[in-house]
N, C-alpha and C positions, 0 to 999 in steps of 0.2 A: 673416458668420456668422449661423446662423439656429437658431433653438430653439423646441421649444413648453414652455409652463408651466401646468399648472393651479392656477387663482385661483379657488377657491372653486367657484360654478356655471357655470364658463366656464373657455375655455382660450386661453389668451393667445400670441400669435406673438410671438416677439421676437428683431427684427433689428440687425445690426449692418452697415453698407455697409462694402464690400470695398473701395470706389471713391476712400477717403483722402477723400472731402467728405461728413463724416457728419450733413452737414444737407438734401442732395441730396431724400430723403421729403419733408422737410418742406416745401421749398420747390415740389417740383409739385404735392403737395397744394394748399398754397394757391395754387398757378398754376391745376390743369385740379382740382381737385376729388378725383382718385382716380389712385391712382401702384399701375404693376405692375412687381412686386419678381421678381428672377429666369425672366419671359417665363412666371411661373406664379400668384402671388397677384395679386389685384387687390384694393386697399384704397380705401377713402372717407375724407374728413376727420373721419364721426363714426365710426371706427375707433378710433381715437387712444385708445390708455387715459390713459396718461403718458409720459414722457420720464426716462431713470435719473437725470437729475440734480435730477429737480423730485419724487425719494422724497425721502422723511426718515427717518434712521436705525426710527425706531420704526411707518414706516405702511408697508414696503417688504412687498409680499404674500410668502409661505411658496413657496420654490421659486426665488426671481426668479435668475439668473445672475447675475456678476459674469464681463463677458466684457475687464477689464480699465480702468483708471484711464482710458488713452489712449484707450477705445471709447464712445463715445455708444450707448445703446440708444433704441430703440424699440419702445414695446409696443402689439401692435394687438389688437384683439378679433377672432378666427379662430374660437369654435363655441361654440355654448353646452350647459348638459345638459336631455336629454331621457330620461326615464328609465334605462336602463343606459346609453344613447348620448351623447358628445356628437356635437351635430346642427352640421355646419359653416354659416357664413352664407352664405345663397345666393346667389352672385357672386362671390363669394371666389377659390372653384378652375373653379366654370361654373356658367351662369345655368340650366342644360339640367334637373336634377335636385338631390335633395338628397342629402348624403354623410353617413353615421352613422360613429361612430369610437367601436366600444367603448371602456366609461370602463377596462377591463384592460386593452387595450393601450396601450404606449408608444408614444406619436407619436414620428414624426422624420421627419425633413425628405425622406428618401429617398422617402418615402412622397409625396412627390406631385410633387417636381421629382427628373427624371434623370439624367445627366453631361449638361454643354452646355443647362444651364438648359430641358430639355425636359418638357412640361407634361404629368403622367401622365395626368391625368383629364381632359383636352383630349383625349386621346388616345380614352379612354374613351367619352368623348359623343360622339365619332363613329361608334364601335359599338353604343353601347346607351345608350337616355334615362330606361333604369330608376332608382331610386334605389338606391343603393349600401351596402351596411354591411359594415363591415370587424368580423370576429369577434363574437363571441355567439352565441346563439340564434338571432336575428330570421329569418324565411322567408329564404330565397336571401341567405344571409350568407355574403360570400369568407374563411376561415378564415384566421389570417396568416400560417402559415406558404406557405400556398397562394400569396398576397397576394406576399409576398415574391418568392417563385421567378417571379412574372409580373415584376415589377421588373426580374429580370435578361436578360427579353427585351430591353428599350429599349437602342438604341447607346451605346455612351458617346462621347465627344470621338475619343479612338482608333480605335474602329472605327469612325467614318464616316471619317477620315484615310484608313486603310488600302484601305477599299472604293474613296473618288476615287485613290488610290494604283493598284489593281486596274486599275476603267476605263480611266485616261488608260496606264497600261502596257500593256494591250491594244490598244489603236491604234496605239500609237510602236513596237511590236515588228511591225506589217505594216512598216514603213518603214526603221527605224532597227536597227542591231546594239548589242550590250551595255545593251540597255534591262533591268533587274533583275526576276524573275520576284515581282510585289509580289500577284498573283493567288495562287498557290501560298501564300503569306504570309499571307492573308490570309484563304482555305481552311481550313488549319493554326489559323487565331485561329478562324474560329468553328465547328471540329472540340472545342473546347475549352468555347463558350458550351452553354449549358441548351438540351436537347431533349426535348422532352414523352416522356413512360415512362406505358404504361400499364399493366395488371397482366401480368403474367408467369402466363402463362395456361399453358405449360408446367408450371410451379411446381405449377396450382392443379390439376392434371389427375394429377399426378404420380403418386399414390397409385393412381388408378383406371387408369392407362395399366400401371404393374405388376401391379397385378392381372388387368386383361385380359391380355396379353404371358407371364403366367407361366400361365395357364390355357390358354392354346393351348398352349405347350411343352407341360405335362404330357400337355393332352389329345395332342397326334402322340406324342409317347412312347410312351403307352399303347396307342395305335394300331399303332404299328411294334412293339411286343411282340405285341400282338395280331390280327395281319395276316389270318389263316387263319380268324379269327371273322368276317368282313365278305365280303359278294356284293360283287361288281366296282359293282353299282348304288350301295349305301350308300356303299361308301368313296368314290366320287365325288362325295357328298352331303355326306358329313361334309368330304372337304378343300377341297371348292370354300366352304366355310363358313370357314374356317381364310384361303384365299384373299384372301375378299373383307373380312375384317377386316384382313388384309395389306395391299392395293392399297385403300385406301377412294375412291379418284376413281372404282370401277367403284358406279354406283345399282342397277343393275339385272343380274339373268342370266337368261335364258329357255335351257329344256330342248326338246330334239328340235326344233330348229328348221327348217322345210320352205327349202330354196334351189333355187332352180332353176339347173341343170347343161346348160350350154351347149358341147359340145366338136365341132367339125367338125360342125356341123346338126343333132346329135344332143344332144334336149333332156330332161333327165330332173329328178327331181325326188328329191333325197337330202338327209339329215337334219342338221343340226351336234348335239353331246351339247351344248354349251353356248355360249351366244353371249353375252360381256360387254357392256354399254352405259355409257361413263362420263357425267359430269357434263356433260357435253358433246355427248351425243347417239351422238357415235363409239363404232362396235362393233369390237371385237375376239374371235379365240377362245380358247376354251384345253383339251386337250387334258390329261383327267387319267388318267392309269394306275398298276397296282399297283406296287408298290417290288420289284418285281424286281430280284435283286443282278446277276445278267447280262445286262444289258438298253442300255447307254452305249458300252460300250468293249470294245476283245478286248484278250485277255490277252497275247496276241503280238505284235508287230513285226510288219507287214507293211511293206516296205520304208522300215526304221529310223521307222515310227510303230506308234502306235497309231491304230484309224482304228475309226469308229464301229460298231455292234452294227445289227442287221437291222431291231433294235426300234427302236430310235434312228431311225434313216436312215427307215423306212417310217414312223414318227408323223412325222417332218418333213416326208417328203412329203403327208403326209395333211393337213395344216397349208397346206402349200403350193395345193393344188387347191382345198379348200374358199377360200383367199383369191381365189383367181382367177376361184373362180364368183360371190363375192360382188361381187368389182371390173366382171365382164361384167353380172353382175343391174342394178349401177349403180341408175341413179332410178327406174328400175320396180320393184326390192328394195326402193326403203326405203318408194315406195309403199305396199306388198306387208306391210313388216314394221311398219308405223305404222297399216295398218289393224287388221290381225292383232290386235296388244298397246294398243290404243287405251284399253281397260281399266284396262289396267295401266300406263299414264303419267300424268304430271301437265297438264296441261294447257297447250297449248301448246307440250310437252315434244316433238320431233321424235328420230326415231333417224336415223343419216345412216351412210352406207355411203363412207367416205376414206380409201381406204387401210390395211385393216386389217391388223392385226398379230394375232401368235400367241402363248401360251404354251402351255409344253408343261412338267408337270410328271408325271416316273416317273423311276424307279429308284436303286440308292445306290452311295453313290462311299468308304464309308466303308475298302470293303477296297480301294480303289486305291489305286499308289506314286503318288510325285510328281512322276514322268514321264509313267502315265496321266490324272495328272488337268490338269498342262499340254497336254496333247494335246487330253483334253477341254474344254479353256477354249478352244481353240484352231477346235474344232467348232464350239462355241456360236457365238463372234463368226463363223462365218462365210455363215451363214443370215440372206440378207438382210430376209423379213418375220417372221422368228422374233424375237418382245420378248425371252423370257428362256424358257433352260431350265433348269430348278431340277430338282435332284435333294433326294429327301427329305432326305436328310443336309446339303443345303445349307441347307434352311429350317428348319432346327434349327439350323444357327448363324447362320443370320439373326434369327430369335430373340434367342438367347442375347445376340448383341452389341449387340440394341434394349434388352434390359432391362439391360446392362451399363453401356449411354449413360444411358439414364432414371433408375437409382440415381447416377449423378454430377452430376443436376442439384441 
């Protein structure tokens, strides 16, 4: 059993051998000099304060334990004070650095051997030969509760069991049948141990991601009331703004972009309205039009479906050609489009032409039954470089159900 005590301007260790020969200290003291107790203290023979039985009722210092009739104690000298600190004696826990132990905190034993007598601050000096202060003020002080949650990194007796348990089951299960799944087991144990959290950065965004998220809603609302106030230019300006707070992997969008048009030898030179650039260099396009309400789907069955509108079908192919002329431009495109914008990139920053993809965002689905708008789900997934085709009324409850997630955080 082991305890600390403070005795005045010092703090005393005081142990009791677990070992039933509770004279074991004393005698390697005076065999080699300095006896280490639990694979963690290491003490000298002018350690020694006293011994419990050589107190006297009246000189026993304020604090001392009574760890039982039948136990011998011993008391060693482990730190002394140094203004709010006690300062540990250097070689005690490691010869590497000094150790401060605010005079507020409680010492205990946890605090520097682990389960299976493993040395904390042996551990420590192999990371770092700074000097150490546990709570207070002092520059780069481990606060304790901090202190503590590091503690419960270290193995205890069990979990290294479990983990040789783990290994040698992994072998005997190539070879052997009914060997017990002690990996799984053992998964399960440190699904349970301390894993570093660092701020919840959701949390801290929380406010501001509502307010952004409800200021696009209102702003398309208002827009879709006000549809007839806007040139085809602007509203392409305002939603591709709406867009790119949307998708934020896209850094970049460039207007009227020159590509060149390679179809049976015939080379021409035709514009994209917008060309996306993610994080990554990769371009994609995206195709905005007005919210036309007949613009997706017909109102009819044509042979037991519904089947896409003029407008629909011709933006998808217009989606379609412009990818195929970017796919034929290939490395002379991005040549092409990395001189061009060189201005306008970061350095280093490359645009790359891989396969790009489409969106296409027009028209509303708000007066469609529920058979044309499976129909239309049904269109969408089948345009194979089409990313997504959103209708206004879609990114209105794409909205809606971002700020609905956001308020339950």
């Amino acid at each position: 059993m082991t305890e600390f005590i403070v005795d005045g301007n010092r703090l005393l260790f005081a142990y009791s051998p677990d070992n039933g020969d509770p004279n074991w200290v004393r005698r390697e003291l005076d065999k080699e000099g300095e006896v280490w107790i639990k694979r963690t203290y290491t003490f000298k023979s002018s350690d020694i304060v006293l011994m419990q039985q050589e107190y006297e009722d009246d000189s026993e210092p304020e604090g001392i334990l009574n760890f039982g009739s039948d136990d011998e104690l011993i008391y060693l000298h482990f730190a002394d004070i140094d203004g709010d600190y006690f300062k540990v004696r250097r070689g005690v826990l490691t010869e590497h650095f000094d150790i401060y132990l605010h005079v507020d905190v409680a010492v205990k034993p946890k605090f520097f051997a682990a389960d299976a007598n493993v040395s904390i601050f042996g551990l420590i000096s192999s990371l770092s030969r700074n000097d150490f202060y546990l709570g207070g003020d002092a520059e780069g002080a481990v606060p304790l509760e901090e202190f503590e949650k590091l503690i419960k990194f270290f193995p205890t007796s069990y979990e290294r069991r479990r983990y040789v348990e783990a290994r040698v089951a992994s072998v005997l299960r190539n070879y052997m049948d009914g060997v017990k799944d002690a990996e799984a087991k053992f998964e399960r144990y440190l699904n349970t141990k301390l894993s570093k959290r660092g701020t919840n950065l959701t949390k801290t965004f929380k406010d501001a991601e509502l307010l952004k998220y409800h200021t696009i809603l209102e702003k398309l609302r208002a827009m879709l009331k006000e549809e007839a106030q806007y040139n085809e230019r602007q509203w392409q300006e305002e939603i591709l703004q709406i867009i790119l707070l949307l998708y934020p992997k896209y850094l970049f969008v460039f207007k009227e972009v020159p590509v060149r048009a390679t179809i049976a030898g015939d080379v021409r030179e035709r514009f994209l309205d917008f060309l996306l650039v993610d994080n990554n260099g990769n371009v994609d396009i995206v195709e905005i039009k007005r919210p036309f309400e007949k613009a997706i789907i017909t109102g009819e069955y044509y042979r037991n479906n519904y089947i896409p509108l003029r407008e629909l079908s011709g933006t998808v192919m217009q989606i379609e050609k412009y990818i195929y002329y970017l796919n034929r431009w290939s490395e002379a495109g991005e040549d092409f489009l990395n001189v061009k914008y060189k201005d306008d990139l970061p350095t280093g920053f490359e645009i790359k032409i891989t396969n790009p993809g489409g969106i296409i965002i027009m028209g509303r689905e708000n007066n469609l039954s529920i058979d044309q708008k499976r129909d239309f789900e049904v269109v969408k997934r089948k345009y194979k470089n089409v990313i997504d085709i959103i209708t206004y009324d879609n990114l209105l409850e794409r909205l809606r159900f971002m700020i609905e997630q956001i308020k339950k955080l």
